[in-house]
C-alpha positions in Angstrom: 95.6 -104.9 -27.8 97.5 -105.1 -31.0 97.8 -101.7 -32.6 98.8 -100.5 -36.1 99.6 -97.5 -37.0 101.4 -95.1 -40.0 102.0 -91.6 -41.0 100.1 -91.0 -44.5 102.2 -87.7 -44.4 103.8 -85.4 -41.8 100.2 -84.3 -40.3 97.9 -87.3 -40.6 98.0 -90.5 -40.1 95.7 -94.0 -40.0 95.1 -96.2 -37.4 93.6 -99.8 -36.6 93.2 -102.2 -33.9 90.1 -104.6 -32.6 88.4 -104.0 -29.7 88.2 -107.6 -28.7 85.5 -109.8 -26.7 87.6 -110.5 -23.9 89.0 -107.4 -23.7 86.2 -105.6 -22.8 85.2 -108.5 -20.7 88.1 -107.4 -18.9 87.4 -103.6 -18.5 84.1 -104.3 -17.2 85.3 -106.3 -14.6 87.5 -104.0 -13.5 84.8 -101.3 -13.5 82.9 -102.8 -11.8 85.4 -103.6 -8.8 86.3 -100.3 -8.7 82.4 -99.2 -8.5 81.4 -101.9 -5.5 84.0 -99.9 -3.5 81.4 -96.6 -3.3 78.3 -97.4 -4.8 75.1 -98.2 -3.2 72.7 -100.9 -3.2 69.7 -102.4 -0.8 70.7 -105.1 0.5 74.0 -104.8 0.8 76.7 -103.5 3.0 79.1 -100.5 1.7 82.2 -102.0 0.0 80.7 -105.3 -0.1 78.4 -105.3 -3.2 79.4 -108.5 -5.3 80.7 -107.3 -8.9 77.8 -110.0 -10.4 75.5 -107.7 -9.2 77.1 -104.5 -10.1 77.4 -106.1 -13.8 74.0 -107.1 -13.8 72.6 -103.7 -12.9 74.9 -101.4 -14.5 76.3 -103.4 -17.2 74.7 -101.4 -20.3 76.9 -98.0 -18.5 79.9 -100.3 -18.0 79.9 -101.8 -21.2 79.8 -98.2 -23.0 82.8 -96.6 -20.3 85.0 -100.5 -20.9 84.3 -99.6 -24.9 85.6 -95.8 -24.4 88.5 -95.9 -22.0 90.1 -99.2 -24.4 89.4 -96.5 -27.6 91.1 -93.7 -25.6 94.0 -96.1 -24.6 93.9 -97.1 -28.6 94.2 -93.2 -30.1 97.4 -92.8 -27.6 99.2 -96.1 -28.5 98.4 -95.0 -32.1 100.0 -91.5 -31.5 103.0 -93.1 -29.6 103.4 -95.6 -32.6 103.8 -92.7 -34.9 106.3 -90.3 -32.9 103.9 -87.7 -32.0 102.2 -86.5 -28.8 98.9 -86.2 -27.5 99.2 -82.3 -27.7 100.0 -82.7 -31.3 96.5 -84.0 -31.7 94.2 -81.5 -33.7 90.6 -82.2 -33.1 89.1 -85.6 -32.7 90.1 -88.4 -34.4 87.7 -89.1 -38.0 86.2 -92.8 -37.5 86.5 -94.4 -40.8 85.6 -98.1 -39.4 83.4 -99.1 -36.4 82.4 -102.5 -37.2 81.4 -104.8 -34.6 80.9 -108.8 -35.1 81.1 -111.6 -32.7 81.7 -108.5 -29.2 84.9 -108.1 -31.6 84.5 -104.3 -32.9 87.1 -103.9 -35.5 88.0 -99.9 -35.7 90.4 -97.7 -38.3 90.5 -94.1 -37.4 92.2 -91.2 -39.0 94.3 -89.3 -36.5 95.2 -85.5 -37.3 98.1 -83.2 -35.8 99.0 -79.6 -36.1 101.0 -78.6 -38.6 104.2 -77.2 -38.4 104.4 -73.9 -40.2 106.9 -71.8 -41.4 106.5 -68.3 -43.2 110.1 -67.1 -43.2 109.7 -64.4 -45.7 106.1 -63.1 -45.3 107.4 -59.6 -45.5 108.0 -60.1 -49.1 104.2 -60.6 -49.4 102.6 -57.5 -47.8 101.2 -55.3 -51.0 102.6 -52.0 -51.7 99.7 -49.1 -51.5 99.4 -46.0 -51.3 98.3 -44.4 -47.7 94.8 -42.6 -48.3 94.7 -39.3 -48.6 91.6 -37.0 -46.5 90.4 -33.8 -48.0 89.5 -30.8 -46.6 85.8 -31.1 -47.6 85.7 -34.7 -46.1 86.8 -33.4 -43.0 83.8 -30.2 -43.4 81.3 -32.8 -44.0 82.2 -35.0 -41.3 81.9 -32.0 -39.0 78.5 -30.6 -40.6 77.4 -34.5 -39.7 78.4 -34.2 -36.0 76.8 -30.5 -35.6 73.6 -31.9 -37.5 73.3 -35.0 -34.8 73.7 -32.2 -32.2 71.4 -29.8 -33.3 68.6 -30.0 -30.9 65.0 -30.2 -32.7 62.4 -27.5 -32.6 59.0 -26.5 -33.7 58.8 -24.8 -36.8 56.0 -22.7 -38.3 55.2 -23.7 -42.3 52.9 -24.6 -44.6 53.2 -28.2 -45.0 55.3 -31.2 -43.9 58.1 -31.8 -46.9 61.3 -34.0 -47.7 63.7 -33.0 -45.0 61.2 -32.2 -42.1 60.7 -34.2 -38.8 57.4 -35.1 -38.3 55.9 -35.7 -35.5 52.8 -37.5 -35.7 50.5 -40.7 -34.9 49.4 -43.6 -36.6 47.8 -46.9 -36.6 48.4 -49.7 -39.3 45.8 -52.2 -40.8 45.7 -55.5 -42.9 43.2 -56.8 -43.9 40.9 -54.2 -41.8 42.5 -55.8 -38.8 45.2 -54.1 -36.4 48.4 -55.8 -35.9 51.3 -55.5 -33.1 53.9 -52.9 -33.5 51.3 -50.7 -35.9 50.7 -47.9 -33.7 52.1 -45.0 -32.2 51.5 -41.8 -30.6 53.6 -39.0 -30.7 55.9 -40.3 -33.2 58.9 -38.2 -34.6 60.2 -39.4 -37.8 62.6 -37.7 -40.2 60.9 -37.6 -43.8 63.3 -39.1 -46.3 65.1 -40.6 -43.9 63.9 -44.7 -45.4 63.5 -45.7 -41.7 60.0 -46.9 -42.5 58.3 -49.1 -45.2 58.8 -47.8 -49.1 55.9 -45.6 -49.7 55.3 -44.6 -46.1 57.1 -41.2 -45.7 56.7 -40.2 -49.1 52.8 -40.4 -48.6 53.2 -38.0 -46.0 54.8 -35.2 -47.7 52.2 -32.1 -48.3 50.5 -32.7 -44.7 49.4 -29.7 -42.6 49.5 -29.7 -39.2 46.3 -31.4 -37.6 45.4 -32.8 -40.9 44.8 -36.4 -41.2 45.5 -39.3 -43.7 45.0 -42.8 -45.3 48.6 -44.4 -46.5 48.6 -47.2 -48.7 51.7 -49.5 -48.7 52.7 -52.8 -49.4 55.4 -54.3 -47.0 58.1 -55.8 -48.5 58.7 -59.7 -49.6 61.4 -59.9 -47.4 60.0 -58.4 -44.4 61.2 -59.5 -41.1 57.9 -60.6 -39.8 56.4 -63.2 -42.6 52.5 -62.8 -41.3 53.0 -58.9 -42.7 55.3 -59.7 -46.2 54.1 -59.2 -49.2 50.6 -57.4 -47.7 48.9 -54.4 -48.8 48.2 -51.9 -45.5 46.1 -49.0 -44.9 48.5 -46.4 -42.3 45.9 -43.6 -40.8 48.1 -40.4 -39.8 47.3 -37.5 -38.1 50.3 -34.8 -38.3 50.6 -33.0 -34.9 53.4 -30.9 -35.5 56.6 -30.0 -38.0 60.3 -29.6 -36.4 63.7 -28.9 -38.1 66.9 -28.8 -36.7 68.5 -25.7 -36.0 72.9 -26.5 -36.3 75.2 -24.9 -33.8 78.3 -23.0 -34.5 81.4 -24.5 -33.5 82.1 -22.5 -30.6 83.7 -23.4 -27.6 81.1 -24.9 -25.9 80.4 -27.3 -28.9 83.5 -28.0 -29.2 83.6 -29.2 -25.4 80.5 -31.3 -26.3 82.5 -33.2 -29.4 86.0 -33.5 -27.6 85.0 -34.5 -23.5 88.2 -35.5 -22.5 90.4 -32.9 -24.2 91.3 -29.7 -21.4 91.5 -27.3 -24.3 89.5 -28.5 -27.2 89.9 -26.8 -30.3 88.9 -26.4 -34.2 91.9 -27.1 -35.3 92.3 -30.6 -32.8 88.8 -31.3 -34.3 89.8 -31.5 -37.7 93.1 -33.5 -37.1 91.0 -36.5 -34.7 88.1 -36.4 -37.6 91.3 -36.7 -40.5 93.0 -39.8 -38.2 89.0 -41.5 -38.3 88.5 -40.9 -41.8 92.5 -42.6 -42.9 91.9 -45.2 -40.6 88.1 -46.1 -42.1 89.6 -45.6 -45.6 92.9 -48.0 -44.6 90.0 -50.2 -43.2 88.1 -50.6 -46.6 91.5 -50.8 -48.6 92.6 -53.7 -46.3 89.3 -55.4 -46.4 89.1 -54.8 -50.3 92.4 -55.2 -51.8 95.4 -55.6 -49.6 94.1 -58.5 -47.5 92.6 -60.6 -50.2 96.1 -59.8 -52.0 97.9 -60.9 -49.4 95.9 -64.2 -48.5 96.5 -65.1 -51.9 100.4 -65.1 -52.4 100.6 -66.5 -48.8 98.7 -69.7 -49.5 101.0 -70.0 -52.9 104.2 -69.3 -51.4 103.9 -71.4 -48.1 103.5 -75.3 -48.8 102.5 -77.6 -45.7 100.6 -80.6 -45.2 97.2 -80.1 -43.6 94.7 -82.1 -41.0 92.6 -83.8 -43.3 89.6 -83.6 -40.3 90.0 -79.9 -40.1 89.6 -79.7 -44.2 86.8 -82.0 -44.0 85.2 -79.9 -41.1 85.5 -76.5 -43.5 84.1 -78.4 -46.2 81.3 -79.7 -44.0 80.5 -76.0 -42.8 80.5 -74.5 -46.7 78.3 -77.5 -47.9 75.9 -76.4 -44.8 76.3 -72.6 -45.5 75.2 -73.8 -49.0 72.2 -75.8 -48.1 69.2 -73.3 -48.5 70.7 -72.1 -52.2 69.6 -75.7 -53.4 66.5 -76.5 -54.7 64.2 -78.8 -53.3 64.5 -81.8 -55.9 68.8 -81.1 -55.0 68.3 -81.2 -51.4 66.0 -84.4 -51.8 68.8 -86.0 -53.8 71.7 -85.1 -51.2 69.4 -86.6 -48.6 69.4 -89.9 -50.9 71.9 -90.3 -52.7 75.4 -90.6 -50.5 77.2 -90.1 -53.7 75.8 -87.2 -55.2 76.2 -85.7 -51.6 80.0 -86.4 -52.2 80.4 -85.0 -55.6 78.8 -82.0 -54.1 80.7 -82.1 -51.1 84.0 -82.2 -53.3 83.0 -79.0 -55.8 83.6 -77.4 -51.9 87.6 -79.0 -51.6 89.3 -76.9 -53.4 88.5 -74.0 -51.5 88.0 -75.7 -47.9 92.2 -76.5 -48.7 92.9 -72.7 -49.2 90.8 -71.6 -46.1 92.5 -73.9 -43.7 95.2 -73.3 -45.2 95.2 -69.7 -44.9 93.9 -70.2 -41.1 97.3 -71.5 -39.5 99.2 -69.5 -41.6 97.3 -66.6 -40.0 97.8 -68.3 -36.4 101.5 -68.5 -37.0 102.0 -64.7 -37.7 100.0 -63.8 -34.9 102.4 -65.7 -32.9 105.5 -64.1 -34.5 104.0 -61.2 -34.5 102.6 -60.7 -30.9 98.8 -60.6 -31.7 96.5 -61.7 -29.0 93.3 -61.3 -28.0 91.9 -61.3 -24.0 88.4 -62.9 -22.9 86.7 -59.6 -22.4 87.2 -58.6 -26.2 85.7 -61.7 -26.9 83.0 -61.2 -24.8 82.1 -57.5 -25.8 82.5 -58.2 -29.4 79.4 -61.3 -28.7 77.4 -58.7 -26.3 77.5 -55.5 -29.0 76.5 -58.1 -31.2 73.8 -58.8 -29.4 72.7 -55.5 -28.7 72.9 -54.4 -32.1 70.5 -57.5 -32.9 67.9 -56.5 -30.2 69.1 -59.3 -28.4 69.5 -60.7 -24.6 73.5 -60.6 -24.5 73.7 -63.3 -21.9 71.7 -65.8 -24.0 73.4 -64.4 -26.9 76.7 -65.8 -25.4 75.1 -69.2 -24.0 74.2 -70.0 -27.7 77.9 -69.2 -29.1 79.1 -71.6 -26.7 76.2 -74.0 -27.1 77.1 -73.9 -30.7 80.9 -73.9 -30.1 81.3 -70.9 -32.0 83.9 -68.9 -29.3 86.5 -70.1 -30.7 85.7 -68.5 -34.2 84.7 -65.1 -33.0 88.4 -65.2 -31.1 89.9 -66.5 -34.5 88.1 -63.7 -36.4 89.6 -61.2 -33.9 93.0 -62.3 -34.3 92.5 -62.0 -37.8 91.1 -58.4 -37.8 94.4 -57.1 -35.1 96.9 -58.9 -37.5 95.8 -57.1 -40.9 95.7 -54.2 -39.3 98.9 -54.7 -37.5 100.6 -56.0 -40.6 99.3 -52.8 -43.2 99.3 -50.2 -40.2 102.9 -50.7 -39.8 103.5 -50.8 -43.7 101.9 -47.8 -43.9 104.0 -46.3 -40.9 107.5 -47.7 -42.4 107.1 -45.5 -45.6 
């Protein structure tokens, strides 16, 4: 097999060869000598199957597995040719030719390797900010919050249900005069004001009396999770059984052993401090996610210059132009699907940015390496089962599609990612 291959720069580079006729004549042969050794066939003793017959029965299979294991020996001659390794290999090679004439198959691949990267200097980079600052009433609120989720609800004696009040009540929904799944309940409490239901819903209930009863009209919303109810007008029938508020405990002792579990001697005072650590750190979080990453992404991808995989760049831009898709209109879409090149000119609008993003990717990977950032199975796996169970979903199956979808890797990458900016700004913040 005669093989060409050149670096276009220091992380990709092109390849050629043909697959010849003979070749692959070859490789089947072979195959098939090696198969009659194990394989099974009427007629014949073990070991003894002719290799005519194993050609003429499997030959489609050994034709495909000669064709592979000659491209496999191809891609490593081409990596040798160039001074690189297997393991320098990022992703699979991008076929640019597959042509086959004559059982010749003439082939030209583009071969891609990881980058070497080096951010002496990053330091430099990491913005300047202030560390946030908690006040005193923040902390009070966030306390009133906690008593009000542990305040107990009761029955209360009034007039009639308003804004504020728990209600707790039954109803049945219809559309169109017809009854529809998930419409009714008995016994339901619901906070009024609260938004947890339709627009219109809890607002239509204010001014009930106990054991009174009532037609709401609503509409459900355009973009209503289930598209059989969006967009329709519904009739809700109520009937208010009873009104309960919420009576908040003092922070006594015993509440305070409630809020603080694991502390021997919980107090006020240790209350305040753990609340003022959880409202800097969600504050740092916003800052980070708002300013200080963005910031820093930003002067990184200026200041550190590297070549990068073209397949990985094509991959991100691939991914955008898919994210994309549903924001074109249907006469765009119908285009793309005919026209190859106004596909590409779209596809390029996406380049610029697909550079930056991969760009900004193995820079991140190389400071998680210098700085010591890892990230362990089981925090992948419990960041893809909350997920799920935050999306009313079966976690297991949940998982099975990431890794259908080959989307593990990119939930560990966005881990990494979240650890290092906090790492990197935490310790900024510390060092002042």
């Amino acid at each position: 097999m005669e093989v060409n291959a050149k670096l276009t720069n220091s992380v990709n580079a092109t390849a050629t060869t043909t697959l010849k006729a003979d070749e692959i004549k070859q490789k089947v042969e072979k195959l098939a000598q090696k198969s009659a050794k194990n394989v099974k066939i009427d007629g014949f003793r073990p070991g003894k199957v002719p290799v005519a017959e194993i050609i003429k029965r499997y030959g489609k299979d050994l034709q495909n597995d000669a064709r592979g294991e000659l491209y496999r020996d191809f891609i490593s001659e081409s990596v040798r040719l160039v001074n690189k390794s297997d393991a320098d290999i990022i992703s699979e090679p991008r076929v640019l030719k597959f042509d086959e004439k004559d059982g010749n198959i003439d082939v030209e691949v583009e071969i891609s390797f990881r980058p070497s990267v080096d951010i002496t200097g990053y330091e430099e980079l990491i913005p300047s900010f202030e560390e946030p600052k908690v006040q005193k009433s923040e902390i009070d609120a966030k306390i009133d919050e906690i008593l009000n989720m542990l305040a107990p609800l009761k029955k209360v004696e009034k007039d009639s249900l308003e804004k504020g009040d728990f209600a707790k009540f039954d109803f049945e929904g219809f559309v169109d005069g017809e009854t529809f799944e998930g419409g009714k309940a008995e016994g339901y409490v619901l906070e009024i004001g609260s938004g947890q239901f339709i627009p219109g819903f809890e607002d239509g209930m204010i001014g009930l009396k106990v054991g009174e009863e009532r037609d709401i009209n609503v509409t459900f919303p355009a973009e209503y999770g289930a598209a059989h109810l969006a967009g329709k007008a519904a009739v809700f029938k109520v009937k208010l059984h009873e009104i309960q508020g919420k009576e908040t405990p003092k922070l006594d002792e015993e509440t305070l052993k409630k809020i603080l579990p694991n502390e021997e001697n919980p107090t006020a005072k240790l209350l305040e401090d753990r609340i003022s650590d959880q409202i800097k750190a969600e504050k740092l979080a916003k800052l980070v996610s708002d300013e200080l990453k963005p910031n820093f992404a930003k002067a990184a991808v200026e200041k550190f210059s590297f070549d990068l995989p073209n397949n990985i760049v094509e991959q991100e831009i691939d991914m955008q132009f898919r994210n994309n898709w549903m924001s074109f209109s249907d006469e765009e879409r119908k285009q793309f699907q005919e026209d190859p090149k106004a596909l590409e000119a779209q596809r390029t609008k996406y380049k610029d940015d697909a550079l930056n993003s991969v760009k900004l990717t193995f820079i991140i990977d190389e400071l998680a390496k210098v700085r010591n950032i890892n990230v362990a199975d089981n925090e992948i796996l419990q960041t893809i089962y909350f997920e799920a169970y935050r999306y009313g979903a079966d976690p297991k199956e949940h998982l099975e599609n990431y890794k259908k979808q080959g989307m593990i890797l990119a939930v560990k990458m966005a881990l990494i990612e979240e650890k290092l900016f906090s790492d990197l700004f935490n310790k900024k913040a510390e060092n002042k």
